[in-house]
C-alpha positions as CSV (number, residue, x, y, z in Angstrom):
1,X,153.9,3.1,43.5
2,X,151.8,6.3,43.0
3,X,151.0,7.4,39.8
4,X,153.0,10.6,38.2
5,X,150.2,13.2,37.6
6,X,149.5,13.6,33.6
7,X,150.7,16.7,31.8
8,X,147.9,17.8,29.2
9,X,149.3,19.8,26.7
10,X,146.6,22.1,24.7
11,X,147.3,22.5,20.8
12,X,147.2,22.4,17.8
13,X,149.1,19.7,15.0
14,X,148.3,20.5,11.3
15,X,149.0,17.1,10.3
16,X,146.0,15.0,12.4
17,X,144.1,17.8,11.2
18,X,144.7,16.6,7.6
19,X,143.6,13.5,8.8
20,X,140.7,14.0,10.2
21,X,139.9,16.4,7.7
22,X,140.2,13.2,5.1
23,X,138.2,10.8,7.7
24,X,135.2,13.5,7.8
25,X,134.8,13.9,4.1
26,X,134.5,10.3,4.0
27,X,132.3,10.3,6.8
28,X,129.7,13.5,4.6
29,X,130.1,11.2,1.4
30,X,128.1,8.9,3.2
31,X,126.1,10.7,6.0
32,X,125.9,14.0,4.4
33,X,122.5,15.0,5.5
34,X,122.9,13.6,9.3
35,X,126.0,15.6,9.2
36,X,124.5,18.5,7.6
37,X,121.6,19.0,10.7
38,X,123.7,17.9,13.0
39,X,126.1,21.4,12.4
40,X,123.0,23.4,11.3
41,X,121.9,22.9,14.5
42,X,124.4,24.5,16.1
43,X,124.3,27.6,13.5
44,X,128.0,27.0,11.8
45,X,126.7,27.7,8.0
46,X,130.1,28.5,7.4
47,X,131.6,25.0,8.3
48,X,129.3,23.1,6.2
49,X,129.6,25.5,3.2
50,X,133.4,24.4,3.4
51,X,132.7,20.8,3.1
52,X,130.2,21.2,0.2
53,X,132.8,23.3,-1.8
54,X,135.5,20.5,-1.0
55,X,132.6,17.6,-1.8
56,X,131.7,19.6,-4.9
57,X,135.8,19.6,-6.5
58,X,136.2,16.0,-5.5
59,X,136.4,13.9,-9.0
60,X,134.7,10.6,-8.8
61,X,138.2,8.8,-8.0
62,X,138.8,10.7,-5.0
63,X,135.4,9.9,-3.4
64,X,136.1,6.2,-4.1
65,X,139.6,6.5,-2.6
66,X,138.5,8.2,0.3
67,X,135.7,5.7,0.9
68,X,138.1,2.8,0.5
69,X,140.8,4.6,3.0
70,X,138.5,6.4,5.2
71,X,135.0,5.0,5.6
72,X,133.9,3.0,8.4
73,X,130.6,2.8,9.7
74,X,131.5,1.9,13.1
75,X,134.3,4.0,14.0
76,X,135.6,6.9,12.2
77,X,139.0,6.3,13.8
78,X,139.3,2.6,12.2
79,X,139.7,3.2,8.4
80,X,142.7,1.7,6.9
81,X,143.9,5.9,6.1
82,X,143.4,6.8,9.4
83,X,145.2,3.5,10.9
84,X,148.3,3.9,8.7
85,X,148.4,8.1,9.0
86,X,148.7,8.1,12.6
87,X,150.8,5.4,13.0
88,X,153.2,7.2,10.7
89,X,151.9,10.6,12.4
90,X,152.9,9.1,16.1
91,X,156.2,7.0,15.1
92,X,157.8,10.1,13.1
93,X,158.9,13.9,13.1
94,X,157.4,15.4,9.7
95,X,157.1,18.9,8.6
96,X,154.8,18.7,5.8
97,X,152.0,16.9,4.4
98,X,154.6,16.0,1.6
99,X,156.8,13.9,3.7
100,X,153.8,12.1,5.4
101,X,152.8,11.0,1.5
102,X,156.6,10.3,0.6
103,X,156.9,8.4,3.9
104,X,153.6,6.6,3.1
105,X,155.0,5.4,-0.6
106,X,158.2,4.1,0.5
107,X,157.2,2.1,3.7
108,X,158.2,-1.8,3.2
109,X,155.2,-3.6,2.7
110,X,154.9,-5.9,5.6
111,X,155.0,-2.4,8.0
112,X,151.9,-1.4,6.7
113,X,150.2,-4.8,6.8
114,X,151.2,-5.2,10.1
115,X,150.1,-2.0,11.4
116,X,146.4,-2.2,9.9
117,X,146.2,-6.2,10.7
118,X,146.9,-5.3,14.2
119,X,143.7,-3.2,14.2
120,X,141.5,-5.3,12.6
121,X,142.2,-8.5,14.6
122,X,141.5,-6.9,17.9
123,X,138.3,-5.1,15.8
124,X,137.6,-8.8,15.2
125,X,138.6,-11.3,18.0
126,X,138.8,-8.4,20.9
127,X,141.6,-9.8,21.7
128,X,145.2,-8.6,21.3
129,X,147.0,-10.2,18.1
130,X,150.6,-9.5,20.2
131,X,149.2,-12.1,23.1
132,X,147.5,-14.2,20.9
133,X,149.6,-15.0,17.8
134,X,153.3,-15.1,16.8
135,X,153.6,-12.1,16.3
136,X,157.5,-11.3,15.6
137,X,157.0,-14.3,12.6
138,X,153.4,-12.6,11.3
139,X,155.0,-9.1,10.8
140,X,157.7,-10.9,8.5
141,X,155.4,-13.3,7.2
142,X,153.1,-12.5,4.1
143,X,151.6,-15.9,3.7
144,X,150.8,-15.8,7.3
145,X,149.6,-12.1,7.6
146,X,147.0,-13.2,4.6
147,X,146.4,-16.8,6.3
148,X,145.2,-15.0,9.6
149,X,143.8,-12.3,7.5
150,X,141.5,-14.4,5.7
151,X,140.3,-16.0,8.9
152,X,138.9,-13.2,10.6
153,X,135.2,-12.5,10.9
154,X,134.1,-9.3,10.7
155,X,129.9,-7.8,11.9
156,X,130.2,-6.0,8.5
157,X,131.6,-7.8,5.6
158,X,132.6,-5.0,3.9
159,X,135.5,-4.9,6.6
160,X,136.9,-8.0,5.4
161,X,136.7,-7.1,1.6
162,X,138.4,-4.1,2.1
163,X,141.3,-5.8,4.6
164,X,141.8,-8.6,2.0
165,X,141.9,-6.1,-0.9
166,X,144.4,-4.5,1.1
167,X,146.7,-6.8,1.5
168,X,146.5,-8.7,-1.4
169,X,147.3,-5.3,-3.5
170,X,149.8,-4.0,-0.7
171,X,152.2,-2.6,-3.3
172,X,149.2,-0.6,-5.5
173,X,147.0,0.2,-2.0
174,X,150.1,2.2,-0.7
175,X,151.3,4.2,-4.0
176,X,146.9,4.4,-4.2
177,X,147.1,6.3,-0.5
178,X,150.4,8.2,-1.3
179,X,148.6,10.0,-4.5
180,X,145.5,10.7,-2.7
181,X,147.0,12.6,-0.2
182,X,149.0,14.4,-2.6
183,X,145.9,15.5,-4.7
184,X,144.0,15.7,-1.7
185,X,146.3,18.5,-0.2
186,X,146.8,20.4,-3.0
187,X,143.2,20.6,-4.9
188,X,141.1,20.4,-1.7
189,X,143.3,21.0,1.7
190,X,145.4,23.9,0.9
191,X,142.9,25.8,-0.4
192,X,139.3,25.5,1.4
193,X,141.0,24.7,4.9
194,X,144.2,26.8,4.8
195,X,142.4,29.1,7.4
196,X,141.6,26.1,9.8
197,X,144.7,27.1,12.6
198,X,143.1,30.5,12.3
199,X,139.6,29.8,13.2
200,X,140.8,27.1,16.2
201,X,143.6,29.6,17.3
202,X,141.3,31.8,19.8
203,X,139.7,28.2,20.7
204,X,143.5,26.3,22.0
205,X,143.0,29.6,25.0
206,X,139.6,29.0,25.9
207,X,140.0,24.9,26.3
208,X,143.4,25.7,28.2
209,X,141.5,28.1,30.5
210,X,138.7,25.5,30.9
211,X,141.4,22.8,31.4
212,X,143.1,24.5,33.8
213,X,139.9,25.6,35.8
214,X,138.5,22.3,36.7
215,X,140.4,19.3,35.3
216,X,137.8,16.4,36.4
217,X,135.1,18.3,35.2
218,X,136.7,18.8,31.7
219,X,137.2,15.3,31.2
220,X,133.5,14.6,32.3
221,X,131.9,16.8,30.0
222,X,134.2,16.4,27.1
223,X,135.6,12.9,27.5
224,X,133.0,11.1,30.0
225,X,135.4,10.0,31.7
226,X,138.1,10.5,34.3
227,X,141.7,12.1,33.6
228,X,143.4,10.0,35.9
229,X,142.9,7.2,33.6
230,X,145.7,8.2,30.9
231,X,149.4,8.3,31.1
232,X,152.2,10.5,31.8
233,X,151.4,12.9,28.6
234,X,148.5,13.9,27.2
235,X,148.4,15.7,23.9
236,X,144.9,17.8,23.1
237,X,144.9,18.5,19.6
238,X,141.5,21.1,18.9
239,X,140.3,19.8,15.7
240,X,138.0,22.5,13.3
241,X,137.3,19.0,11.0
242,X,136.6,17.3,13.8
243,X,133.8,20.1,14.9
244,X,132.4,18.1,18.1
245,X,133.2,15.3,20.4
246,X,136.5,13.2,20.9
247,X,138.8,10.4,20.1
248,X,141.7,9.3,21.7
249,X,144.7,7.9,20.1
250,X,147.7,5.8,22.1
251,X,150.4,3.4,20.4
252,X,152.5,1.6,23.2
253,X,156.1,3.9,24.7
254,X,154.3,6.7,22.1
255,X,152.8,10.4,22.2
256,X,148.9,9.8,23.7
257,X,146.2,12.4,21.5
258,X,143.3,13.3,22.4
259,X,141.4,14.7,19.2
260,X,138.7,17.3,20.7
261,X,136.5,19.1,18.1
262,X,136.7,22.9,18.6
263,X,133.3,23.8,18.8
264,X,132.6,21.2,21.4
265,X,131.9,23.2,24.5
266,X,128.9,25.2,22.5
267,X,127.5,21.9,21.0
268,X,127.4,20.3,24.8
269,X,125.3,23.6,25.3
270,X,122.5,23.3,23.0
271,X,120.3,20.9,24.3
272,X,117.5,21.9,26.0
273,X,115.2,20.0,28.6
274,X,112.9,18.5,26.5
275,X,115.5,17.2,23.7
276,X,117.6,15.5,26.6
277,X,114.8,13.8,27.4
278,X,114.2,12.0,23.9
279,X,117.8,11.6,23.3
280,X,117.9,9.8,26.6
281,X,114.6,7.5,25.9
282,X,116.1,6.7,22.5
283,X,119.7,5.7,24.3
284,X,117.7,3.2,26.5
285,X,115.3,2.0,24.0
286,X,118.2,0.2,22.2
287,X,118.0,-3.8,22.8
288,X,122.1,-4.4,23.2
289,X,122.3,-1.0,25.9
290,X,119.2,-2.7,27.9
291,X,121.5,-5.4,28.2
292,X,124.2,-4.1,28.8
293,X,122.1,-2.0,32.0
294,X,121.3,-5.2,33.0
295,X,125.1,-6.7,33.0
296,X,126.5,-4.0,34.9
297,X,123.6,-4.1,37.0
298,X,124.4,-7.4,38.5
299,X,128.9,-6.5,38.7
300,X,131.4,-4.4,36.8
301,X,132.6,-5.5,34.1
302,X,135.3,-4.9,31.2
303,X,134.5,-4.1,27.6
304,X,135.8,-7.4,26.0
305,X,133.8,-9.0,28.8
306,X,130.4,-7.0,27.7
307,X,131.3,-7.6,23.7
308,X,131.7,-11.4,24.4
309,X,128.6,-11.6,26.4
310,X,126.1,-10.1,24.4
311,X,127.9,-10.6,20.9
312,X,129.4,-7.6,19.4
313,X,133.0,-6.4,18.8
314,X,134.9,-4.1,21.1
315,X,134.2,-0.7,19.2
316,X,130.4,-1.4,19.2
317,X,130.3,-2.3,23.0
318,X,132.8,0.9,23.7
319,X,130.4,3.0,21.3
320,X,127.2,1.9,23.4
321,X,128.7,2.4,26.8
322,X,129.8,5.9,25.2
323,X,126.3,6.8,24.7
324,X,125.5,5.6,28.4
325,X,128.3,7.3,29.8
326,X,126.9,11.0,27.8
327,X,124.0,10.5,30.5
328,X,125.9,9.3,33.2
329,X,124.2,6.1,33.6
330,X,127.5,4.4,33.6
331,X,131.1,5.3,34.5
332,X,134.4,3.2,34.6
333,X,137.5,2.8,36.9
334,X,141.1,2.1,35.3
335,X,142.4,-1.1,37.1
336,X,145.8,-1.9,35.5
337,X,145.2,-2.2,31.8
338,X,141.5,-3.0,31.4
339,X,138.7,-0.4,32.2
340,X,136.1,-1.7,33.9
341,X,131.9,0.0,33.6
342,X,129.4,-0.1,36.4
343,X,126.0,1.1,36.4
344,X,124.9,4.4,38.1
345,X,121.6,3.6,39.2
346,X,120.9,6.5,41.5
347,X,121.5,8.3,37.8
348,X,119.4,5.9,35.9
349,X,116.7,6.4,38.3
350,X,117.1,10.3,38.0
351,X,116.7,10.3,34.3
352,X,113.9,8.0,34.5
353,X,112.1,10.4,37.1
354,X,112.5,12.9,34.8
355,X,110.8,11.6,32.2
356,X,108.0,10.6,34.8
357,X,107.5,14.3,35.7
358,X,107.6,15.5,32.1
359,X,105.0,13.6,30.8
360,X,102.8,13.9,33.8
361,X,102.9,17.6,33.3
């Protein structure tokens, strides 16, 4: 049966962009001086003086909440906050920030546990928890949720800590979340970033127009990959927080997002010659993505495959083949549910003829 051709819908959802917003000032409490040269570089003074400002009014209990709900090292997409807001995001109709929070504060307890466990299992095992355990007793279960919990083994501790703490403190973690958000919005959102619609506005029409234009080639330069590997409806939110790059976001039977950062097309445009070059010999020069060259260059294979392999989760191996894939040294092909990487070696040898003629010059 042929596949129905995906609708992309271009726009703009103010709620994941309080969410990202949240995830990113996380992300500058740690990183804030990677972040910092990172935006210089492409001359946006204007977008870092915002998040300074915000960094500056934030009391010492906010940073700690928003590095407890928001902070991963790995994957910005994989704090507990952003887990739980876009589950609630995707699974309901709100019209304000102030029903999110409400909604966040008066969700049963085993709803949330669920939801984040589900994450961190497959984060853990790469494996599905749904295929794997019994799931319709775990979601009811709290002894068991904790049990399974507790038995998880994580690269970075920290994960665990945080996922036990969690749990353990269900009842004070959620009310905890609920009043962030609140004072988050109020002192810090509605304020500094009131404008943000504004300043993307102009943006939704150009990525539409670029969309439209050349669909394959959109999702190559902004997604590195293909577009025929989503479903039926695809959702584009053009995040100012986000500022670069994407995520993408799917629950099963709900709304698919893709989170694309607004001033990606003039980040993709800065690079010249020589700094491709030394972003590509530091992308090879990495131990795990030399052997992951050398997996793919024997067969294709899948990302739990690869993780299993070499020893790493999931979201490492996906984060080192996304670094591969920004130089086109190796693209995937949807078959059913699993995605599966093969090397380009007529690319990989382009690249490393490159640097060849650039340092014989």
């Amino acid at each position: 049966m042929k596949k129905k051709e995906t609708q992309f819908i271009v726009t703009y959802n103010d709620l994941l962009e309080f969410q990202y917003n949240l995830a990113y000032i996380a992300l500058m409490l740690t990183d804030y001086d990677g972040q910092n040269e990172f935006v210089n570089k492409a001359l946006k003074n204007e977008y870092m003086d915002k998040f300074k400002r915000a960094i500056e009014l934030l009391s010492d209990y906010m940073k700690s909440e928003l590095l407890f709900f928001f902070s991963n090292s790995n994957n910005i997409c994989d704090g507990i906050g952003q887990i739980l807001l876009f589950y609630k995001i995707n699974n309901n109709e709100f019209n304000s920030v102030n029903e999110l929070y409400k909604a966040i504060n008066d969700s049963e307890d085993m709803e949330l546990i669920s939801t984040v466990l589900r994450y961190f299992y497959y984060e853990a095992t790469n494996k599905s928890i749904e295929e794997n355990e019994d799931w319709d007793n775990l979601i009811k279960d709290y002894n068991k949720s904790y049990k399974l919990a507790l038995s998880l083994e994580f690269e970075n501790e920290n994960r665990k800590r945080i996922l036990l703490d969690f749990i353990e403190n269900i009842g004070e973690c959620k009310q905890r979340l609920a009043l962030l958000l609140k004072v988050f919005y109020e002192k810090i959102y509605s304020g500094i970033f009131a404008d943000n619609f504004k300043i993307v506005k102009p943006l939704i029409k150009v990525y539409e127009e670029e969309l439209k234009a050349d669909k394959k080639a959109f999702f190559h330069k902004y997604m590195l990959c293909d577009s025929d590997i989503y479903g039926e409806k695809i959702f584009i939110h053009i995040s100012y927080s986000r500022f670069s790059g994407g995520d993408f976001w799917a629950q099963s039977n709900k709304n698919e997002w893709i989170i694309l950062g607004c001033y990606s097309n003039e980040i993709i445009g800065l690079n010249n010659e020589r700094e491709k070059i030394f972003d590509f010999l530091k992308i090879i020069g990495e131990k795990k993505r030399i052997q992951i060259i050398e997996m793919l260059k024997n067969k294709p294979c899948y990302v739990d495959e690869i993780a299993l392999k070499i020893g790493m989760t999931a979201p490492t191996a996906s984060y080192h083949l996304t670094l591969l894939q920004s130089f086109d040294i190796v693209d995937f092909e949807r078959y059913e549910h699993r995605f599966y990487y093969h090397l380009n070696n007529d690319m990989l040898i382009t690249w490393l003829d490159k640097v060849k003629s650039y340092f014989e010059r």
